[in-house]
Chimera marker file (.cmm) of the C-alpha trace (Angstrom):
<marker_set name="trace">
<marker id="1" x="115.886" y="96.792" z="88.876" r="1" g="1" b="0" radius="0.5"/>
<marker id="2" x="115.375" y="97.306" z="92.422" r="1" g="1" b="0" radius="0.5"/>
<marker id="3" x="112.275" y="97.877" z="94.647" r="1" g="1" b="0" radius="0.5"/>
<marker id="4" x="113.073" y="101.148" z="95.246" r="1" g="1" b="0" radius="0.5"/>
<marker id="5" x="112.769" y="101.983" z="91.097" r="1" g="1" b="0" radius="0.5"/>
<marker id="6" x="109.179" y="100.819" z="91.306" r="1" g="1" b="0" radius="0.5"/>
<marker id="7" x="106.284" y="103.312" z="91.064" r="1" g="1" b="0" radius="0.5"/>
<marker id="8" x="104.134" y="101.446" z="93.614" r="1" g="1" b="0" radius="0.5"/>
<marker id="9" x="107.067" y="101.361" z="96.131" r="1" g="1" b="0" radius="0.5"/>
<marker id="10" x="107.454" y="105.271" z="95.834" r="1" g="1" b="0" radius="0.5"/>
<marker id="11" x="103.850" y="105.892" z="96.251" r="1" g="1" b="0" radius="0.5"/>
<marker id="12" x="103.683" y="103.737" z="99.577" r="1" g="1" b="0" radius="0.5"/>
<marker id="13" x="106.409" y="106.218" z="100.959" r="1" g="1" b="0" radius="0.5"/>
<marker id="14" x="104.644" y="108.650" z="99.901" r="1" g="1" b="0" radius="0.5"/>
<marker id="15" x="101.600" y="107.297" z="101.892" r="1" g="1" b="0" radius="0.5"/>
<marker id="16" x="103.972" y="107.114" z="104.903" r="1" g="1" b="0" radius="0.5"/>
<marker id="17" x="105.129" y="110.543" z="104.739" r="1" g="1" b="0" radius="0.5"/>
<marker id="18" x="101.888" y="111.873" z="104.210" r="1" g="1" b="0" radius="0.5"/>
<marker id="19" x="100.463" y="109.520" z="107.399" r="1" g="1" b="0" radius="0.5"/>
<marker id="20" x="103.363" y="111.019" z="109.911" r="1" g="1" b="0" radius="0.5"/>
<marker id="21" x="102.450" y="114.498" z="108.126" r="1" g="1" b="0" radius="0.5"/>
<marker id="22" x="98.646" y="113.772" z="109.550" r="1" g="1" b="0" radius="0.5"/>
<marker id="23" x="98.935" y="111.793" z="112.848" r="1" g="1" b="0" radius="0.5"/>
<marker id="24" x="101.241" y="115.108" z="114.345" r="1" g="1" b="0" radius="0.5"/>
<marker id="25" x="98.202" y="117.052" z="114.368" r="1" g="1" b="0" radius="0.5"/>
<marker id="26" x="96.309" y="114.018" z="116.154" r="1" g="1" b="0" radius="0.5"/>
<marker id="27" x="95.410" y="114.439" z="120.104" r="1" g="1" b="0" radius="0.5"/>
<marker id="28" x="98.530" y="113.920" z="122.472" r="1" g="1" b="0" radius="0.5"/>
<marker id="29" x="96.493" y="110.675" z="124.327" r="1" g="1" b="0" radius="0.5"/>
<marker id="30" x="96.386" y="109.157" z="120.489" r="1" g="1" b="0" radius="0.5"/>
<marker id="31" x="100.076" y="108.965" z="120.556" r="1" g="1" b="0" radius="0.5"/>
<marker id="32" x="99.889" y="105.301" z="121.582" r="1" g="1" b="0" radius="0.5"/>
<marker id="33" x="96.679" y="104.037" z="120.103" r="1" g="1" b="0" radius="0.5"/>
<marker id="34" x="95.104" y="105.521" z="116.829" r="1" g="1" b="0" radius="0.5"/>
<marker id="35" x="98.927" y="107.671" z="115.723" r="1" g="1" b="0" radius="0.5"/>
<marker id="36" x="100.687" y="104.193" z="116.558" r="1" g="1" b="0" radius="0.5"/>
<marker id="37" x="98.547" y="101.958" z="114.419" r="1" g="1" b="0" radius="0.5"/>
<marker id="38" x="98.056" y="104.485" z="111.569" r="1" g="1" b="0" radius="0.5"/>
<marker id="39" x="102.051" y="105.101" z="111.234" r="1" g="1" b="0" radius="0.5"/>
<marker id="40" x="102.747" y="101.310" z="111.685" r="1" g="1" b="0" radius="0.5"/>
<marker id="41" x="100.030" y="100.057" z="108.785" r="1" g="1" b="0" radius="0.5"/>
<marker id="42" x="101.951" y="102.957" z="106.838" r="1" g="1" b="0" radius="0.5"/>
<marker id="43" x="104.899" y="102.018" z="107.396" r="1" g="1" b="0" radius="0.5"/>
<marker id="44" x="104.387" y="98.508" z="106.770" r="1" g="1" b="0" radius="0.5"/>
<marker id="45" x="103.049" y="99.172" z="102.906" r="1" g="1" b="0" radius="0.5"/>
<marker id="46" x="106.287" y="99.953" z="102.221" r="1" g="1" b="0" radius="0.5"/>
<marker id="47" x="108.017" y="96.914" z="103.620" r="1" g="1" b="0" radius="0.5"/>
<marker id="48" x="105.914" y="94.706" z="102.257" r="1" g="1" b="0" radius="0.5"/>
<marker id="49" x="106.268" y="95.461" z="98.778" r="1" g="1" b="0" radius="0.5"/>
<marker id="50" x="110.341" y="95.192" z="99.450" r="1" g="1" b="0" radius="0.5"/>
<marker id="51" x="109.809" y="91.728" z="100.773" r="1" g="1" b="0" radius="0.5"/>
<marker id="52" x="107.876" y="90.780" z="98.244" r="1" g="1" b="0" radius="0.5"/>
<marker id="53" x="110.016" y="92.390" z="95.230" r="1" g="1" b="0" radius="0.5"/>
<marker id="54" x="112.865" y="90.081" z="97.052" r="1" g="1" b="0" radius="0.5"/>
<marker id="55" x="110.616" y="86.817" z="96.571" r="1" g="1" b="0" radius="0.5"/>
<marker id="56" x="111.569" y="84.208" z="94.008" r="1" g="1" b="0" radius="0.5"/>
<marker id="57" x="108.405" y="81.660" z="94.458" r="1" g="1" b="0" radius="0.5"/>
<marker id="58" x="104.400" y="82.471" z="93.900" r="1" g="1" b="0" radius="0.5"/>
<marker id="59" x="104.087" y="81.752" z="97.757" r="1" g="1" b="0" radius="0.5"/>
<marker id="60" x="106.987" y="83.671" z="98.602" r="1" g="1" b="0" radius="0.5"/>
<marker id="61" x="105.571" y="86.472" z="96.875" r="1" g="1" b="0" radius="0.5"/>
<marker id="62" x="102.164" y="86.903" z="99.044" r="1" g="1" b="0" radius="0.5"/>
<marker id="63" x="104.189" y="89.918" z="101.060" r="1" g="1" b="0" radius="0.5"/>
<marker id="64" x="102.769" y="91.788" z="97.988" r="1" g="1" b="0" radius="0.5"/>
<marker id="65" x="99.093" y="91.059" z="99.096" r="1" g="1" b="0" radius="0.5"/>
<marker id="66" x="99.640" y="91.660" z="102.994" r="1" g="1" b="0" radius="0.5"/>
<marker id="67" x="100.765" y="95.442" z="101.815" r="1" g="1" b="0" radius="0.5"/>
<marker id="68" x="97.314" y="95.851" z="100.120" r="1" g="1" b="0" radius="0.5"/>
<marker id="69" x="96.039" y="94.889" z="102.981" r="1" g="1" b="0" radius="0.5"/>
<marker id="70" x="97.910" y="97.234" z="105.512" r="1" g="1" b="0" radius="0.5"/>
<marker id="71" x="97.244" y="100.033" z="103.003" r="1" g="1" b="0" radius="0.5"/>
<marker id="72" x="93.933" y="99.212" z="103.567" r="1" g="1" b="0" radius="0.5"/>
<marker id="73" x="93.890" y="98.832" z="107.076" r="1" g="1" b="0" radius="0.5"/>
<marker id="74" x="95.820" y="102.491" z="107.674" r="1" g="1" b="0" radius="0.5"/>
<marker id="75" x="92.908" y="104.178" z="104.968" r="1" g="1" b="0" radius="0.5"/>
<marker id="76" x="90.086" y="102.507" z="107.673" r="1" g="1" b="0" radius="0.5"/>
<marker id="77" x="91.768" y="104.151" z="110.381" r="1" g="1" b="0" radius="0.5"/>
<marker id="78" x="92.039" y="107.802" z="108.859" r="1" g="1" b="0" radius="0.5"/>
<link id1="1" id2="2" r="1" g="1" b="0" radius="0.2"/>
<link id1="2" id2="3" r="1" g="1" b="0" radius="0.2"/>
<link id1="3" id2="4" r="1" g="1" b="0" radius="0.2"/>
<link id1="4" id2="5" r="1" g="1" b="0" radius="0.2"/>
<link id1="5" id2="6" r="1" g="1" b="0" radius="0.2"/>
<link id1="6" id2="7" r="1" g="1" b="0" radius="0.2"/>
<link id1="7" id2="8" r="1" g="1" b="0" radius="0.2"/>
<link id1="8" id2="9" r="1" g="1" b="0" radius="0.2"/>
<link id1="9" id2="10" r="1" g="1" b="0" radius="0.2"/>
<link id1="10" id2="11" r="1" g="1" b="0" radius="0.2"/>
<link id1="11" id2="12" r="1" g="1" b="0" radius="0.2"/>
<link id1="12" id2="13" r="1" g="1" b="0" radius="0.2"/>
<link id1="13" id2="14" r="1" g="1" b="0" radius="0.2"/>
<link id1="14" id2="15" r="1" g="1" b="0" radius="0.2"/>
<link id1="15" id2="16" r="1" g="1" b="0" radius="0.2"/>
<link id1="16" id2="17" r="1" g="1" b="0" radius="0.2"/>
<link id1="17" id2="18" r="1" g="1" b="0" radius="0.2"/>
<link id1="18" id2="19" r="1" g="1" b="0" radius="0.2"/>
<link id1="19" id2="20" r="1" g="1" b="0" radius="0.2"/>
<link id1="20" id2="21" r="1" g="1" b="0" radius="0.2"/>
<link id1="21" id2="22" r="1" g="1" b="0" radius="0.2"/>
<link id1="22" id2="23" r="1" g="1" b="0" radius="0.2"/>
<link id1="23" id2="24" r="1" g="1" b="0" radius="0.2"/>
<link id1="24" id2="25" r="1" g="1" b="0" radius="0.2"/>
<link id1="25" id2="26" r="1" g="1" b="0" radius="0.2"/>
<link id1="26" id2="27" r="1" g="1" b="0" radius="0.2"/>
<link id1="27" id2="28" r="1" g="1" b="0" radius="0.2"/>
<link id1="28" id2="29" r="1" g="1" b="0" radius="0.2"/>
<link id1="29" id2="30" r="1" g="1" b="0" radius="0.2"/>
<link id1="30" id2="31" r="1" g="1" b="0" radius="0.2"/>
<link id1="31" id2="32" r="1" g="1" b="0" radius="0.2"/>
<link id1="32" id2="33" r="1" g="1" b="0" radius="0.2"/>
<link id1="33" id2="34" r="1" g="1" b="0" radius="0.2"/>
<link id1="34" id2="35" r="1" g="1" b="0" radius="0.2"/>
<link id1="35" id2="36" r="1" g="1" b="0" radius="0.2"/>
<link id1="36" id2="37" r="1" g="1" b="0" radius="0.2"/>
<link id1="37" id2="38" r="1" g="1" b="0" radius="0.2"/>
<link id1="38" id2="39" r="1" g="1" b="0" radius="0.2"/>
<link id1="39" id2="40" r="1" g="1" b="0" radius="0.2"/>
<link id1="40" id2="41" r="1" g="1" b="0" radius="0.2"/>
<link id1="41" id2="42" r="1" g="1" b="0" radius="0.2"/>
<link id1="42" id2="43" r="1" g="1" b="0" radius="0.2"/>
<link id1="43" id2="44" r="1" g="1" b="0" radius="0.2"/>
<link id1="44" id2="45" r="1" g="1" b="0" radius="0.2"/>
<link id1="45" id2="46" r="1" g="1" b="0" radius="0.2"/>
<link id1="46" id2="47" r="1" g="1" b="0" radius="0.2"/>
<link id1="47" id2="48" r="1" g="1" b="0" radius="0.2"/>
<link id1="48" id2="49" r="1" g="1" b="0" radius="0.2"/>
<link id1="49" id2="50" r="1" g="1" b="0" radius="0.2"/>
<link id1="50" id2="51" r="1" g="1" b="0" radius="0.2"/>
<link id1="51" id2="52" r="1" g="1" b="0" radius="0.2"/>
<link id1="52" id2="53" r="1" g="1" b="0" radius="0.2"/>
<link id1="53" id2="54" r="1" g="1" b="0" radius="0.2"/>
<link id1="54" id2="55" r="1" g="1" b="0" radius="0.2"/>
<link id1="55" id2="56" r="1" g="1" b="0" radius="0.2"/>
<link id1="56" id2="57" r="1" g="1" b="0" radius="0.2"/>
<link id1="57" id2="58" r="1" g="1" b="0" radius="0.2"/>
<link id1="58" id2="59" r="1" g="1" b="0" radius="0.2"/>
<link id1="59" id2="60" r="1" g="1" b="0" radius="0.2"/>
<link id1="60" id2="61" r="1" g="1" b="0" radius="0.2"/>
<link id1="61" id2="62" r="1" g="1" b="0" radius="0.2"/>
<link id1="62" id2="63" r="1" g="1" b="0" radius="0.2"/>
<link id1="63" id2="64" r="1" g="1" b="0" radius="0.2"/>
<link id1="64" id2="65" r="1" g="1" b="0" radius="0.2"/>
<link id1="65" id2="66" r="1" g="1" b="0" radius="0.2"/>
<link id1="66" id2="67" r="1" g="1" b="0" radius="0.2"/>
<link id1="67" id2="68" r="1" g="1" b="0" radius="0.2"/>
<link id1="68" id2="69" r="1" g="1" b="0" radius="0.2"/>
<link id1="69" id2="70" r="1" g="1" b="0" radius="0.2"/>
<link id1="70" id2="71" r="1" g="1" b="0" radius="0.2"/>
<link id1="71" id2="72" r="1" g="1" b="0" radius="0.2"/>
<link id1="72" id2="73" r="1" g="1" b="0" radius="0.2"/>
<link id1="73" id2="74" r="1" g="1" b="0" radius="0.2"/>
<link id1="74" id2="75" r="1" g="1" b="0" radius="0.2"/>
<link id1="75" id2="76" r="1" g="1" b="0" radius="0.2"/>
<link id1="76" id2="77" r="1" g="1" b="0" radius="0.2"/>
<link id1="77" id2="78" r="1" g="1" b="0" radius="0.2"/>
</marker_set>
């Protein structure tokens, strides 16, 4: 099964979508502060799940943690 079959993988697209969807409406002059660091955190949920789906070891498999904490981190700045 790959990452891309997993629930919690869909949803963090989703969450990325939804974060580009939002930051468009977001003052021009935000385009390289708040926007930026919103869509990156987003974007990074995402990646970090696919990393850590591709882990073998327990330590390896942290990338899983580090995309609760970007989802976390783009929520705080909405």
């Amino acid at each position: 099964m790959s990452y891309r079959e997993q629930f919690i993988w869909k949803k963090s697209v989703d969450l990325a979508v939804k974060c580009y969807e939002l930051t468009q409406h977001f003052p021009r002059s935000e385009l390289y502060g708040l926007t930026n660091q919103i869509r990156r955190s987003a974007v990074s949920v995402a990646s970090n799940i696919a990393e850590g789906y591709g882990r073998r070891t327990k330590n390896e498999y942290s990338a899983t943690r580090k995309a609760e904490g970007r989802r976390q981190k783009a929520e705080g700045r909405i």
